[in-house]
N, C-alpha and C positions, 0 to 999 in steps of 0.2 A: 504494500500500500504506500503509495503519496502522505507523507505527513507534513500538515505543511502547518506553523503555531505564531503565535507572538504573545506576549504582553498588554494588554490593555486596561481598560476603566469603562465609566457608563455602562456599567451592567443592565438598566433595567433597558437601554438600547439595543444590548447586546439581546436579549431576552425576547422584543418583539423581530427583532432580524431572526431569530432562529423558528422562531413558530409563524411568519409570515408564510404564506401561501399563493403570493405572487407573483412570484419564479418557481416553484416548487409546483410537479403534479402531485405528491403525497409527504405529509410533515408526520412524524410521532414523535412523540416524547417518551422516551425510550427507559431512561431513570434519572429517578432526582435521590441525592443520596449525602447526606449529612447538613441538610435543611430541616427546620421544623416542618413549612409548610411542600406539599407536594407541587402547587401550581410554581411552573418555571420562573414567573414576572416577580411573582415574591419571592422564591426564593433566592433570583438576585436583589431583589429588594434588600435580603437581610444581608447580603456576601456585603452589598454596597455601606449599608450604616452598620456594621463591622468595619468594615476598612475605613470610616472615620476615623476612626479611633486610633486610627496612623497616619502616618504620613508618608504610606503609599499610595500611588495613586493608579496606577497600573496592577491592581491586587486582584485581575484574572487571568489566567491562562488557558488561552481559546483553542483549539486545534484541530482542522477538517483531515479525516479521514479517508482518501479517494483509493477503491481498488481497480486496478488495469482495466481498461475496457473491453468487455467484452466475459470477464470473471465474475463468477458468481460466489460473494462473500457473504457466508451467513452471519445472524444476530450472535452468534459463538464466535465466530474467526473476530468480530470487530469488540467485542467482550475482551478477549483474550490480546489484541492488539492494544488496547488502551489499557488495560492492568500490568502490559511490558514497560508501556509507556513513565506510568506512575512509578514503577520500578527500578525506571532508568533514573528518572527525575528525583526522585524520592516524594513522589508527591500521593503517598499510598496516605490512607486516612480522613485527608482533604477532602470539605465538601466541593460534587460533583455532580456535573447533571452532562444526557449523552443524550443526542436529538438526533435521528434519520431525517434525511432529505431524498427525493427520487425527484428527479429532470430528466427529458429525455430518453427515459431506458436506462439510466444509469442510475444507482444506489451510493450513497456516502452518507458518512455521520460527521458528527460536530463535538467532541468532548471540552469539557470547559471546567476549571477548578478553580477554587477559591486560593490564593496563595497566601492568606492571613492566617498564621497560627493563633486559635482563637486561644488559648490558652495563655500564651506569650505576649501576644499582640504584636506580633512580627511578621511582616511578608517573610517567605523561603525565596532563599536565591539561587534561582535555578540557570548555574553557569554553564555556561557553554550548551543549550539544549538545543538548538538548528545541529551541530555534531553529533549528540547525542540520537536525536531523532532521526537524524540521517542513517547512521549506521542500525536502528529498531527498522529503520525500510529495507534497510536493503537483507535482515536477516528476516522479514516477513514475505518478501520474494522469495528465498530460499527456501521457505516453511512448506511456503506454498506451492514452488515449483513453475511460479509464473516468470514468463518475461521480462530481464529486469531493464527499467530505462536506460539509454546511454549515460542522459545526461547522471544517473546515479550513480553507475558503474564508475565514471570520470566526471567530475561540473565541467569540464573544456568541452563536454562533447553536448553539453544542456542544446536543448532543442529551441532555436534562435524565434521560433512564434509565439514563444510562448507568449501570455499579455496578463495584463495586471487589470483588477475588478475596475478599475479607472477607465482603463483602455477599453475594455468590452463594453463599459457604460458611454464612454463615443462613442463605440463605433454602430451600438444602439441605434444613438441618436441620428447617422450620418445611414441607416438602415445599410447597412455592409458589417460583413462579419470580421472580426477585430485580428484573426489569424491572417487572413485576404487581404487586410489592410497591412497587414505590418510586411508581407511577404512584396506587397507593390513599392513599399516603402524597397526595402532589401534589395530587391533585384537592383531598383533604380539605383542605387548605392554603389552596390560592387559593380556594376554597367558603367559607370560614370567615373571621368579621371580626372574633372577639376569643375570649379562652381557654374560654370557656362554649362557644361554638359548635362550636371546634375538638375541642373533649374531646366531647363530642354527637356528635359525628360518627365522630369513631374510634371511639367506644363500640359505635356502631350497627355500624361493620364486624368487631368482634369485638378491639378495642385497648384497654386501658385506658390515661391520663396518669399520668406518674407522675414525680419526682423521683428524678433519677439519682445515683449515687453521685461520678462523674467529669463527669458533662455535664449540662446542665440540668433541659433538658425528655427525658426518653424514652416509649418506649410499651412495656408490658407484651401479650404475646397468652395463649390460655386455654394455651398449654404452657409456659408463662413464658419464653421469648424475651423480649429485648429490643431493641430498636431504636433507636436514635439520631433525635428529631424532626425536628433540623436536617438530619443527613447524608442520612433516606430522604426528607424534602418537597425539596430541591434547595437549601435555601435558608441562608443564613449566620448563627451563634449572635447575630447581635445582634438577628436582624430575628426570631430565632423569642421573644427575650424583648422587645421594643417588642411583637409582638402578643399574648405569652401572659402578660406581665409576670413576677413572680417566683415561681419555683418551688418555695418554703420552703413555701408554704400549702397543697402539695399530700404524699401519702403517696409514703412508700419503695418501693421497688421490693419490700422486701420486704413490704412490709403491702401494697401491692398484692396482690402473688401470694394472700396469707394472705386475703384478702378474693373471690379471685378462688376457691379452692380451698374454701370455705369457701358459697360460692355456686352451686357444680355439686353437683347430685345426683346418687343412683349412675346412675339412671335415664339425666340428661342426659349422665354419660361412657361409659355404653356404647355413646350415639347416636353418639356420637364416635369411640369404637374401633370401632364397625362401620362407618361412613366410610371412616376411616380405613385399614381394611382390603379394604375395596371400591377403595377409591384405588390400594392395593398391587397389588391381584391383577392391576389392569388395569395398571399398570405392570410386572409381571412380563412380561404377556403381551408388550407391546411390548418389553424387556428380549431374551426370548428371540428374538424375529424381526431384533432387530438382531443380536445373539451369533452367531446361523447365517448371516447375508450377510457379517460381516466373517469371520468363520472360514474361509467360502468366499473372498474377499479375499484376505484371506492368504496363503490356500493358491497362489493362482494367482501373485500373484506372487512365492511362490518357485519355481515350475516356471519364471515368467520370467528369473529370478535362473539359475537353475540353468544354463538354456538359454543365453542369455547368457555364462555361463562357459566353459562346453563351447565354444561357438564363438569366442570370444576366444583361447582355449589354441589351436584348431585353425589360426586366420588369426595365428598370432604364429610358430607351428609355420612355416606355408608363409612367414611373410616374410623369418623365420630362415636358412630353405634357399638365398634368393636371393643370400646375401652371399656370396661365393665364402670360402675355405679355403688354409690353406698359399703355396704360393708364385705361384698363381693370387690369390689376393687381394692380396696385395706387388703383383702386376703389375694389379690393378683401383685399386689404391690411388695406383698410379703414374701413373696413366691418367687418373684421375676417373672410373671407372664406379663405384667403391665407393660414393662420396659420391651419385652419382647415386640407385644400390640404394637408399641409405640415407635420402635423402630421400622418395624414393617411398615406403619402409615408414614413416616418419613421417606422410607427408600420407594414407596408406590408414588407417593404425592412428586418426589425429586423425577420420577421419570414419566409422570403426567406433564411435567413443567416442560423435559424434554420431548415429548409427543407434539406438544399444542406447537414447540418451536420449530419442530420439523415442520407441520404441516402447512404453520403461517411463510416461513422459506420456502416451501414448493409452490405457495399463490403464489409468494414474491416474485420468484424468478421465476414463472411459467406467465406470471403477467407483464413482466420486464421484455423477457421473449418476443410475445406478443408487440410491447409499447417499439420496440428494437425496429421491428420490420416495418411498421409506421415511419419510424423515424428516416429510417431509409427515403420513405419516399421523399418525407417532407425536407432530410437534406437534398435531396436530387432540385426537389424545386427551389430551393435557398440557393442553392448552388450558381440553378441556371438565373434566380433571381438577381443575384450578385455579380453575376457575369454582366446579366444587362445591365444595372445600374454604372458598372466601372465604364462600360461602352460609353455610357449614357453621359459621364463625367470627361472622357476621350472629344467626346464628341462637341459638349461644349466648349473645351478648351482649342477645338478644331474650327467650330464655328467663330469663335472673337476672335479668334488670331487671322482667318479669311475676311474676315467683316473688316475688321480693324487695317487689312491691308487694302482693302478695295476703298476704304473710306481716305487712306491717303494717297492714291495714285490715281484715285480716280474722278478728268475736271468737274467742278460743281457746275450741273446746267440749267439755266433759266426755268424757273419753274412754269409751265402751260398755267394762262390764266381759264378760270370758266366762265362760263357765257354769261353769269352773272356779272362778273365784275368785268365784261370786254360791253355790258349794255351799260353799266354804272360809269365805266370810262365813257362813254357818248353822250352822256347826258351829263358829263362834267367839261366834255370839250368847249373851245371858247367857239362863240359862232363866227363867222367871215365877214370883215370888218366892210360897211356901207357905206357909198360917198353920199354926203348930205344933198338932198335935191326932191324933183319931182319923179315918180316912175313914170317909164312911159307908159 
């Protein structure tokens, strides 16, 4: 598994980001454990005013859980991940709450720990844990026998798309997927050997160069987005100013825009909203076919939930009966049969508990399955969707740059008047001047 953690604060933040259901087809909350209260929102409530009571401010430790794509990891494998984890850390004890997420066909969890030793009134300082957690990945790979990433095997060899929840939430906004983007970025990058070439090239994909207000070099698109040249080509602020040199010679972000807005005709932005709305509808349509298979989802496993319950109550009922009563129990108790009873309703109930998790793992990934082949399609059309809209971006930055050159080569010609104003000119002409006299 990906472990990927930090440090932070605003818990009760942290608390509606984990049970939001906005990005998520399916949320549970999985356990809450050295909380009074059960509900997640209080129980960072209370992690929160505990860590008053310091002056830490960072007094949780967040950490998303991702297994390889395509790997089916049970509510056991990511049990047993996060208790390696506490063990690496030493953050065994600590309260702790662990939330499932599913998107797209894909399953991860979210573990999160209190680092306030409530007895002490001390955060634990968990040093060096990106090392720590690195080497718990890459022996959960081994455990598992899955594929391990390069970039874990070596960081030199980290997969250069990768993008940060900042990045994804552009490229959201810019409706293009934040991998596509970073990879147009890239190419244009290593294609290019000095600032002329580079600014050419983005031009051509619908980008303009421009000087940033906080960072050097960025890129303008025709919605004014912005982008970071360094952060989307992979590469580090010294090496993007060794090849593009200094940034002062070129325009602001805002004169960009003002040049960029000032350069589409109505003409060229209608081409655009109807794209762009062509983009939507068919995104609607995939929208709604995922909306009806998780809604179906859902549904099912709450009848599992449900069923589940019902038979839990019912085999807790019969284990209850077997403990004798009154003065027969005194003499079970005397005997060792009680302890016997009592054992066996532990080891039945401990593999009831393992029954229900098997069976809720085979909905899971039998509907994961299912959610998987969906997803197929609906990347196929993101895909081809993305394709058009980068065209779409190509295209603009094809039409101002045609427009913009016929607009200075070519003479301006007298504008044709209409019949109206060639009959308003006759009736403004002067009449023909008369010699004073008699007519004949």
């Amino acid at each position: 598994m990906i472990l990927k953690a930090k440090e932070r604060g605003n818990a009760p933040q942290l608390a509606r980001y984990l049970l939001a259901m906005r990005d998520n087809d399916h949320v549970e909350l999985h356990d809450v454990r050295g909380f009074i209260s059960d509900d997640l929102i209080e129980a960072f409530g209370e992690a929160d005013a505990i860590a008053r009571g310091t002056r830490c401010e960072k007094h949780l430790f967040s950490m998303s859980l991702n297994p390889p794509s395509g790997a089916n990891a049970s509510i056991e494998d990511f049990e047993k991940a996060v208790e390696q984890v506490e063990t690496k850390l030493g953050l065994q004890g600590q309260p702790r709450a662990i939330v499932f997420h599913e998107k797209d066909g894909r399953r991860h969890a979210h573990a999160v720990w209190s680092r306030i030793d409530s007895e002490r009134m001390r955060a634990l300082n968990l040093n060096h844990y990106k090392i720590k957690l690195r080497d718990v990945s890459r022996q959960l790979y081994l455990d598992h026998g899955w594929a391990m990433p390069r970039g874990l095997e070596d960081s030199r060899l980290r997969d250069p798309f990768t993008f940060s929840r900042e990045e994804w939430q552009q490229a959201q906004r810019a409706s293009l997927d934040a991998k596509e983007l970073k990879a147009v970025f890239k190419t244009v990058w290593e294609a290019s050997e000095n600032r002329a070439a580079f600014e050419q090239a983005l031009k051509e994909r619908g980008f303009w160069l421009a000087k940033g207000d906080r960072r050097g070099f960025v890129a303008v698109d025709y919605r004014g987005e912005v982008y970071a040249v360094a952060r989307y080509s992979g590469v580090k602020a010294k090496d993007v100013e060794a090849k593009l040199g200094d940034p002062q010679i070129l325009g602001s972000v805002d004169q960009v825009k003002a040049d960029i807005a000032s350069g589409m005709t109505a003409k060229l932005q209608e081409f655009i909203k109807q794209a762009e709305r062509d983009a939507a509808r068919r995104s609607l349509q995939t929208d709604f076919r995922k909306a009806d298979i998780v809604g179906r989802h859902q549904e099912e496993r709450r009848q599992l939930t449900e069923a589940h319950e019902k038979r839990w109550q019912a085999e807790t009922r019969k284990r209850a009966e077997r403990l004798p009563k009154g003065f027969s129990g005194i003499w079970h108790r005397l005997t060792g049969k009680y302890a016997k009873v009592r054992a066996q309703n532990e080891q039945e109930a401990l593999e009831a508990l393992h029954r229900d998790r098997a069976e809720t793992d085979a909905l899971i990934f039998k509907q994961i399955e299912e959610r998987q082949a969906i997803q197929r399609d609906i990347r196929a059309q993101r895909e081809a969707a993305q394709e058009e809209l980068l065209r779409l971006r190509e295209d603009v930055a094809h039409y101002m740059r045609d427009d913009q050159h016929d607009s200075d080569h070519t003479p301006k010609r007298k504008r044709e008047k209409t019949p109206e104003e060639e009959d308003r000119k006759r009736e403004r002409a002067p009449r023909p001047h008369r010699r004073r006299g008699f007519e004949p």
